[in-house]
Each structure stands twice: as structure tokens, then as C-alpha cells.
C-alpha positions as CSV (number, residue, x, y, z in Angstrom):
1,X,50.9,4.8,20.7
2,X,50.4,6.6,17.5
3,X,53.3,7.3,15.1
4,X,53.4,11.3,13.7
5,X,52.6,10.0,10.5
6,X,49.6,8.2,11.7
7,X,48.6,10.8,14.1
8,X,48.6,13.5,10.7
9,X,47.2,11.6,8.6
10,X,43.5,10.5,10.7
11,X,40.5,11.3,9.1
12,X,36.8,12.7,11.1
13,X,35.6,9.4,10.7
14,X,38.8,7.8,12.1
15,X,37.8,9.0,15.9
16,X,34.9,8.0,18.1
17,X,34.5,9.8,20.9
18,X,31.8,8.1,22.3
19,X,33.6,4.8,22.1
20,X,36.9,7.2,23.1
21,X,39.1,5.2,20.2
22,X,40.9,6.3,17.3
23,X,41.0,3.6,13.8
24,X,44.4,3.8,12.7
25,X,43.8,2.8,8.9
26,X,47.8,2.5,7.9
27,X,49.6,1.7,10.3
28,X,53.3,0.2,10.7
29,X,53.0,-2.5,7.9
30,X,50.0,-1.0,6.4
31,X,48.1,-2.6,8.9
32,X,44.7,-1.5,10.9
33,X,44.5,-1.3,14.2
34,X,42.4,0.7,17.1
35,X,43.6,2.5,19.7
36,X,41.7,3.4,22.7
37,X,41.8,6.8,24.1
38,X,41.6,8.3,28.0
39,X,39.5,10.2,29.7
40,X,41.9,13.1,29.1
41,X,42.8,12.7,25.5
42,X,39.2,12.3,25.0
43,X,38.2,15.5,26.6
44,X,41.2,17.3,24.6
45,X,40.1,15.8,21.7
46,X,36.3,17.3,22.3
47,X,38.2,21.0,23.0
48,X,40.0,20.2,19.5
49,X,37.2,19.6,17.4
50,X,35.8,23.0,18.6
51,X,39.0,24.8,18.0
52,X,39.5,23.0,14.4
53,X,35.7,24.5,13.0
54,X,34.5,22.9,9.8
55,X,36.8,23.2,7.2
56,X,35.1,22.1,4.0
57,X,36.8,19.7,2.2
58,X,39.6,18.6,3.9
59,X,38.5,15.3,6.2
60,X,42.0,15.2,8.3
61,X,41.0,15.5,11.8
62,X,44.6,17.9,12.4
63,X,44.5,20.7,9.8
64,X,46.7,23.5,9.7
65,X,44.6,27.1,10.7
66,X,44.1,27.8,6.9
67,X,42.6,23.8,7.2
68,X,45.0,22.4,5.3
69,X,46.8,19.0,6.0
70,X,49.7,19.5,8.7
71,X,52.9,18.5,7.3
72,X,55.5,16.3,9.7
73,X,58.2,18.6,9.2
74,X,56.0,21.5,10.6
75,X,55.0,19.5,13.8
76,X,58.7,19.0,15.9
77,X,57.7,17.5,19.1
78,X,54.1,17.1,19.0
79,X,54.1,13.2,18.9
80,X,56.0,13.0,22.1
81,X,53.1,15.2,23.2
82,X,50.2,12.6,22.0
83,X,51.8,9.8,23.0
84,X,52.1,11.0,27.0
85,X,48.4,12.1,26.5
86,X,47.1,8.8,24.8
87,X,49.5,6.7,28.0
């Protein structure tokens, strides 16, 4: 599972979908890990990436509509979200 501050803070690079896994850079400990993704997550993520565009400059993979970087406080609720996806 992926805490919210992890989950805000991926980069582009951070996610393959073709090997459907997300590199957590700093984790809990500021330690690395990988976490694989499902079939579901990984066809939400695909529908994300289409709905986030390009926005030049900013490499966070969850960007605010303006395409800035989401802030926690913003995002009540969303990691309980993720984390029933990503089970």
C-alpha cells in the first residue's frame, strides 16, 4: 500500500505500466521499494495519464488541473481510495 505522501509525491518515471509497478523512491524510513499494481489500477492508471495531458515541467504523475503538485491537505480520502484499488 502506498502512504498519501508517497502516492503525491511519484514522479512519470516512478510508474511502469508495462511491468504494472510503481518505485516508491522515499518511502517509510526513506527507504525504496516497488509496488506492483493490478490489472485495474493499471487500466485506471492508463485512463489517468490521458486525463492528466502533458504539463510541462512538473514530473509528478498526480498534478492538480492547473498541473501543479497536489497538496495532502487538498486530497481528504483519496488514499483510502488507492489503497482498495492497488489491494
Amino acid at each position: 500500500m502506498l502512504r498519501l505522501s508517497e502516492l503525491i509525491n511519484l514522479e512519470l518515471p516512478d510508474m511502469s505500466l508495462s511491468a504494472r509497478s510503481i518505485r516508491v523512491k522515499h518511502g517509510k524510513g526513506d527507504k525504496e521499494r516497488i509496488v506492483f499494481m493490478g490489472k485495474r489500477l493499471t487500466k485506471a492508471m492508463q485512463e489517468w495519464l490521458h486525463v492528466r495531458g502533458h504539463h510541462i515541467g512538473e514530473e509528478r504523475l498526480f498534478v492538480t488541473r492547473g498541473g501543479y503538485k497536489l497538496d495532502p491537505r487538498n486530497v481528504p480520502g483519496s488514499s483510502s481510495a488507492w489503497q482498495r484499488k492497488l489491494r
